[in-house]
KETIKE-745837 format. One line per 5 residues: number of its first residue (from 0); for each residue x, y, z of N, C-alpha, C, O, CB. Coordinates in steps of 0.1 Angstrom, whole numbers. Glycine has a CB too. Example, Ala and Ser with C-alpha at 12.3 -4.5 7.8 and 13.67 -1.06 7.14 Angstrom:
% residues 2
0) 132,-57,78,123,-45,78,132,-33,78,142,-33,85,113,-45,90; 128,-22,71,137,-11,71,129,0,79,134,11,80,141,-6,57
//
This chain:
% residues 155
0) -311,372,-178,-302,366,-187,-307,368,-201,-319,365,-203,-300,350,-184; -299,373,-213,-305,376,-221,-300,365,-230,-290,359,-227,-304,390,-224; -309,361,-243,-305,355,-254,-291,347,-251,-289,336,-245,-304,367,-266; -281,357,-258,-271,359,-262,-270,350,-248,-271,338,-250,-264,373,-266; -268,354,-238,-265,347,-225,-265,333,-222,-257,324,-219,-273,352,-217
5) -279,337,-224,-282,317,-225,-278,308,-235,-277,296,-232,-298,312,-226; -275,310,-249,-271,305,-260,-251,301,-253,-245,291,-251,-275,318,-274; -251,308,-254,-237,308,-246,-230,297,-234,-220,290,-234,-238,322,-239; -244,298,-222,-246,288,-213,-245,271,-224,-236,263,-224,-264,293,-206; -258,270,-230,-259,259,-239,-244,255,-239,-237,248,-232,-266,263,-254
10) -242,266,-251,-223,261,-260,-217,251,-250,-216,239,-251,-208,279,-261; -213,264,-234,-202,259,-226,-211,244,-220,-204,234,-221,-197,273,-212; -226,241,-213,-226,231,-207,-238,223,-212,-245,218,-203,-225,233,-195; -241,222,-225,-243,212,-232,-240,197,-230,-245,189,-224,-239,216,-241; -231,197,-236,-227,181,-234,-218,178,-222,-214,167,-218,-218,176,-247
15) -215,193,-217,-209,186,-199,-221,179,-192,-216,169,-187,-204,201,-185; -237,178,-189,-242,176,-186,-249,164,-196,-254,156,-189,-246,185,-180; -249,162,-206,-251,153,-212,-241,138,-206,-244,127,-201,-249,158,-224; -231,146,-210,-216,132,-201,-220,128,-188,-220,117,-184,-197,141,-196; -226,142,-181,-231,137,-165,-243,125,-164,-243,117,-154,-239,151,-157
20) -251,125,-174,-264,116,-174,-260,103,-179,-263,92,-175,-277,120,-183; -253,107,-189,-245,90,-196,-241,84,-186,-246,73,-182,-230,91,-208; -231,91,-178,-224,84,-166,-229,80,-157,-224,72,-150,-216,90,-159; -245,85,-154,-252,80,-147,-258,67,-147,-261,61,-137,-258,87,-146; -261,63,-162,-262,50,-167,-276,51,-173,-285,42,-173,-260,37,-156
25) -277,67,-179,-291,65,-183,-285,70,-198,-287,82,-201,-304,75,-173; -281,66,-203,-276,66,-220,-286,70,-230,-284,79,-238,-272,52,-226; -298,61,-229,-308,57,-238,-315,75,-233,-319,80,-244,-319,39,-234; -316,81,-225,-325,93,-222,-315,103,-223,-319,114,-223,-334,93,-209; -306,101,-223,-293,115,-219,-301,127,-228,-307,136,-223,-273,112,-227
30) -300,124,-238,-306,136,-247,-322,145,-241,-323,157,-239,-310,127,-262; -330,135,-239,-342,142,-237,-342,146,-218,-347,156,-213,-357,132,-243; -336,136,-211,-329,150,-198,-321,162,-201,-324,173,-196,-318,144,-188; -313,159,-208,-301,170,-211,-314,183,-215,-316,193,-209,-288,164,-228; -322,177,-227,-330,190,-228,-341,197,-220,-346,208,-220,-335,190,-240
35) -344,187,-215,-353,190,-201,-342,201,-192,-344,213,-195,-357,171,-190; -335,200,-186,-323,208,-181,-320,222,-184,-316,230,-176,-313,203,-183; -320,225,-201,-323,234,-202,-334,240,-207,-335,252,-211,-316,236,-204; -342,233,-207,-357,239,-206,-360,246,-197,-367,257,-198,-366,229,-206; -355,240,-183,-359,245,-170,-346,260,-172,-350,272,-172,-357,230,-154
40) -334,256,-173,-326,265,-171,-334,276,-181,-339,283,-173,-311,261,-174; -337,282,-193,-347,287,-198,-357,294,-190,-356,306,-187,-353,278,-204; -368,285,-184,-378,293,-176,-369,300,-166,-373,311,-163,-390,284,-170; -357,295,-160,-350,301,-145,-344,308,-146,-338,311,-136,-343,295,-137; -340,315,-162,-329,321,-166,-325,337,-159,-314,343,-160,-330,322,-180
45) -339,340,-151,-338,351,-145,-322,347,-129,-312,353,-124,-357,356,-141; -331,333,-127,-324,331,-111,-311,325,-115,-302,324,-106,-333,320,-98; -309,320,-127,-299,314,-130,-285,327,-135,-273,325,-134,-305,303,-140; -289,339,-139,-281,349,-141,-274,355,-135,-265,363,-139,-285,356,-144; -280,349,-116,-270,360,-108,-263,342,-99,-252,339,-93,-283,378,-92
50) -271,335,-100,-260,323,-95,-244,322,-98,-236,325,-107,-265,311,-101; -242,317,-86,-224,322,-86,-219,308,-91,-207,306,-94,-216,327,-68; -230,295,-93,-220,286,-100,-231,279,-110,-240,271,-108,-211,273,-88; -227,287,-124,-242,278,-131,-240,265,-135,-250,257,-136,-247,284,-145; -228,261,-137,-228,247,-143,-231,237,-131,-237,226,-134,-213,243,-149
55) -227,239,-119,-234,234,-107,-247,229,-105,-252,218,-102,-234,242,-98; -253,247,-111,-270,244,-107,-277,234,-119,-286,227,-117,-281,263,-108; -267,234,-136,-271,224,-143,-270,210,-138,-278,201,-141,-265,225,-153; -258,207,-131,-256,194,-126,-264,193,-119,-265,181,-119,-244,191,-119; -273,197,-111,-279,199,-97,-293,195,-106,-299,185,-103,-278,215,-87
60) -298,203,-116,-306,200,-122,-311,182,-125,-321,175,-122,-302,207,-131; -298,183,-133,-295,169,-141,-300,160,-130,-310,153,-133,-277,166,-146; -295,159,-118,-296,151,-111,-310,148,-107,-313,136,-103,-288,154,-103; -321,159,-106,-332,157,-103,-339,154,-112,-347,145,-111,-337,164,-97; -338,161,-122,-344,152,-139,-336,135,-136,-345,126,-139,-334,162,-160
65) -329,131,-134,-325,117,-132,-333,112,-121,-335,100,-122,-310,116,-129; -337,117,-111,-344,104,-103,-361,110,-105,-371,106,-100,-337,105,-82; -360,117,-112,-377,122,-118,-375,107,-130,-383,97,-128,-380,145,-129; -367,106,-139,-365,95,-150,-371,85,-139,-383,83,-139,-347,92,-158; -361,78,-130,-363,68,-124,-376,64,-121,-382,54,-127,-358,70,-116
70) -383,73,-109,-396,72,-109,-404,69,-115,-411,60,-110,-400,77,-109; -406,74,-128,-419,75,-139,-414,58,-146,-423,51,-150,-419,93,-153; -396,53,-148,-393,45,-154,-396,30,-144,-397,19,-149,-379,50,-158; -398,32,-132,-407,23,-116,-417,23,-118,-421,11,-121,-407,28,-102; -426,33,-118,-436,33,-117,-441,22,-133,-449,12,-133,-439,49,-114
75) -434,28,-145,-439,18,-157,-442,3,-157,-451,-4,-160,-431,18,-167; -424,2,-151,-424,-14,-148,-437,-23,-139,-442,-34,-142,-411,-15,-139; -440,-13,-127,-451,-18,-123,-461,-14,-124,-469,-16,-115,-453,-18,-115; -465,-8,-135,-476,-9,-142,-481,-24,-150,-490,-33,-149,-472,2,-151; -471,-21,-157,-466,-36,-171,-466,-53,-160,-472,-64,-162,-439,-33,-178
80) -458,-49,-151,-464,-62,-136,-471,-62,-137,-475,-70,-145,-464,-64,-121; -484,-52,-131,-499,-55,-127,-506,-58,-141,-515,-66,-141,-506,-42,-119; -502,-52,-151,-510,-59,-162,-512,-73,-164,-522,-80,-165,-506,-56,-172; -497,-76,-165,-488,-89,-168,-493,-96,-159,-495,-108,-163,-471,-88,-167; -499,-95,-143,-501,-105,-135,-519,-109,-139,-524,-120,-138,-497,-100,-119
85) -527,-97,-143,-535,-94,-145,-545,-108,-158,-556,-113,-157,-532,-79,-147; -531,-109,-172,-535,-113,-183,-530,-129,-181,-535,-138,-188,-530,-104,-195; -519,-132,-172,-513,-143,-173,-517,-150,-158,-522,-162,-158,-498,-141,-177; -515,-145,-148,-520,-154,-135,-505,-150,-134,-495,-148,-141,-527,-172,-136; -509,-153,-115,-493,-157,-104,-490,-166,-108,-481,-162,-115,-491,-160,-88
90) -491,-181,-111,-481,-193,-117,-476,-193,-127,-469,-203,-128,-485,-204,-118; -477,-183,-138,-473,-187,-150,-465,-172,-145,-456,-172,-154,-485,-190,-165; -464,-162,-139,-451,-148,-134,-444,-157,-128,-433,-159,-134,-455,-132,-121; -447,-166,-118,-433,-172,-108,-424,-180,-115,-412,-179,-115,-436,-182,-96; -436,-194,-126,-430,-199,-138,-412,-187,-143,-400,-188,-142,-446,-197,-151
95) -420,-177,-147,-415,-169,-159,-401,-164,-149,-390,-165,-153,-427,-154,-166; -406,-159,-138,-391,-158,-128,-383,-167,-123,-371,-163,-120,-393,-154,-117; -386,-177,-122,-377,-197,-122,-371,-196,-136,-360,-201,-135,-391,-216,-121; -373,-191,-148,-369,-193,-162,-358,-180,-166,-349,-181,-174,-383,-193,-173; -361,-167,-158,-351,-158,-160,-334,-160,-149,-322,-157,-151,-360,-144,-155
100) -345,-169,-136,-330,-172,-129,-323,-182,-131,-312,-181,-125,-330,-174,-116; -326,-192,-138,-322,-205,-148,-310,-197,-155,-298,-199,-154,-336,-212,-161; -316,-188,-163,-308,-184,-172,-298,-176,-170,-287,-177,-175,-313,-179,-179; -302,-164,-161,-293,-160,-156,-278,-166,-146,-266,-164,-145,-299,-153,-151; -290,-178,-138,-278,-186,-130,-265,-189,-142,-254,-188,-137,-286,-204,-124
105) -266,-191,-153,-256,-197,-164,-242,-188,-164,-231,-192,-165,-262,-195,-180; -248,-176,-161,-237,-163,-164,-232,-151,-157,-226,-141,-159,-241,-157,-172; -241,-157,-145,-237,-147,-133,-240,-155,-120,-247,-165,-120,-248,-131,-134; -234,-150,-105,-234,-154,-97,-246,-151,-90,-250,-139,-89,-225,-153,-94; -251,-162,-85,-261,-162,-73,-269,-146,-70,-281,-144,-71,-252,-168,-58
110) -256,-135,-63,-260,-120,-55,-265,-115,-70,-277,-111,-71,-244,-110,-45; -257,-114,-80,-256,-106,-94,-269,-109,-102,-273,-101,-111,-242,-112,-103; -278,-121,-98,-289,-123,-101,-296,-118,-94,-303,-108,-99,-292,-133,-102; -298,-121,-82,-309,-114,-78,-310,-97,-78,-320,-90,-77,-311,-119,-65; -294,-91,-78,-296,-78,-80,-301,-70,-92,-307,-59,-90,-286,-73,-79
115) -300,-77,-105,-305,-79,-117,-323,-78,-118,-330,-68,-120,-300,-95,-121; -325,-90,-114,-338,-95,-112,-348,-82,-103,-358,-76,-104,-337,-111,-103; -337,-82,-94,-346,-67,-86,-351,-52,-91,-360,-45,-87,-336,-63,-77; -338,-53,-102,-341,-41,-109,-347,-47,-117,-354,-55,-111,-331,-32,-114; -348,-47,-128,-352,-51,-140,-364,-59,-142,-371,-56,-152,-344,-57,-144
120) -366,-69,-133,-379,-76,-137,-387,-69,-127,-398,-64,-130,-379,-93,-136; -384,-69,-113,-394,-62,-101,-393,-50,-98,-399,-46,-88,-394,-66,-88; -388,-42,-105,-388,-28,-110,-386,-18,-97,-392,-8,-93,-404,-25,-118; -374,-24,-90,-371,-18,-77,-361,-5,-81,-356,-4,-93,-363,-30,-67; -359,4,-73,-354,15,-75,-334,14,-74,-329,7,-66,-362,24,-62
125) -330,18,-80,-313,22,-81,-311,20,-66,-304,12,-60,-307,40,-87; -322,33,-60,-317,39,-48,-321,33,-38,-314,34,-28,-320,52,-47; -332,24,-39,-335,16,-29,-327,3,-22,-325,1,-10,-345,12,-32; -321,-6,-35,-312,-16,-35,-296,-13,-31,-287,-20,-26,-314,-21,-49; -294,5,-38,-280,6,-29,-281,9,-14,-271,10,-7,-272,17,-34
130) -296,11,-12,-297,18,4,-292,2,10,-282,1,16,-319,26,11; -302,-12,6,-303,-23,12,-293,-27,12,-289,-30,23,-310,-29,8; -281,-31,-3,-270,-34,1,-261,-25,4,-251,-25,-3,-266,-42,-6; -260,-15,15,-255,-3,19,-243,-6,6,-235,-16,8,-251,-2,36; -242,1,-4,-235,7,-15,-238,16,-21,-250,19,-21,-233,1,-23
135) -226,24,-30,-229,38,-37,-243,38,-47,-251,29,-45,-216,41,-46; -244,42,-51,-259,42,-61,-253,39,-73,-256,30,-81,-269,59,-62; -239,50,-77,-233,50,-89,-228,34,-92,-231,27,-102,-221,59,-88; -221,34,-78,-213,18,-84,-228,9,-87,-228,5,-99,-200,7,-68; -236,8,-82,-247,0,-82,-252,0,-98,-254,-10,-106,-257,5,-70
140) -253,12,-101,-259,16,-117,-247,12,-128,-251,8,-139,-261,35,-117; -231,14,-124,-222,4,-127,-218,-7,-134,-211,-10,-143,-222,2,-122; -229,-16,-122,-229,-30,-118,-241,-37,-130,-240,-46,-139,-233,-32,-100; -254,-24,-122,-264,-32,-132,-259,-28,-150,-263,-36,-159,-281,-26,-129; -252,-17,-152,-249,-16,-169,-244,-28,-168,-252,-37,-172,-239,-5,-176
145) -228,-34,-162,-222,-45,-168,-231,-60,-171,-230,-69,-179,-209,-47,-159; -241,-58,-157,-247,-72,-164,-258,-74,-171,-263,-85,-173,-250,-80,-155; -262,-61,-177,-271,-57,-185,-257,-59,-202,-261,-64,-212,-279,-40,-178; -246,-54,-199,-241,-60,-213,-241,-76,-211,-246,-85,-218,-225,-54,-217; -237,-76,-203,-236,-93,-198,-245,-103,-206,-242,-114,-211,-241,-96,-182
150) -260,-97,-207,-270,-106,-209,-273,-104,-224,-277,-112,-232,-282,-103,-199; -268,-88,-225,-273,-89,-245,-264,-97,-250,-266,-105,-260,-271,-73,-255; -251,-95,-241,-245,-104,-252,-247,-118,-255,-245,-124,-265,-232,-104,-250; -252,-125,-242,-259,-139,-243,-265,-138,-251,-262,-144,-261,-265,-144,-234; -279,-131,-250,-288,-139,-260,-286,-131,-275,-292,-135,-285,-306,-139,-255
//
């Protein structure tokens, strides 16, 4: 694939795969996946020249730069736990989890908390919690944006 080739690629799926990561509910990173994507499309440009569907193999991309995000974005959270349990003690974490479900109890129902809480404070995976409550991953990612606006807008 020459230059001209790949520049071209960019033009046409640029922000098609950008749209794909937003939709995914990763907003805040779209940009630096998006360019990760074609970073790789770059180094692959040889295998990517005779592929019969390229915007595919970008989507296909996208998608594994998205659960590579996830990972490293799990793995942080439990990092930041083990510190956090490390500097404060277990009674003053369980404390701090009795005070997030207080709060949340105010504005969401009972399931909507703990699905919340699962992600977000115990740094459980998209994919694990839609495996558990057998549901889509998408709708799940969905769910957690709306109650993630839910909560900015509270406090």
């Amino acid at each position: 694939m020459s230059k001209e080739e790949y520049e071209t690629l960019v033009e046409a799926g640029y922000e098609v795969v950008k749209s794909y990561v937003n939709r995914s509910g990763y907003a805040d990173a779209a940009e630096d996946i998006t360019q990760e994507v074609f970073f790789i499309a770059w180094k692959k440009r040889a295998c990517l020249k005779i592929h019969n569907n390229q915007m595919g193999w970008l989507i296909q991309t996208a998608k594994y730069k998205i659960k590579e995000y996830e990972r490293v974005c799990a793995r942080r959270r439990a990092e930041r736990l083990d510190d956090l349990s490390l500097t404060m003690g277990w009674e003053e974490m369980a404390y701090r989890l009795a005070e997030w479900e207080v709060l949340l109890g105010g504005i969401m129902k009972e399931q909507e908390v703990e699905l919340f809480l699962d992600h977000y404070y115990h740094g459980i995976s998209v994919g694990e919690i839609a495996q558990r409550k057998h549901i889509k991953e998408q709708n799940l990612r969905m769910q957690l944006q709306r109650l993630k606006k839910r909560v900015k807008t509270m406090l």
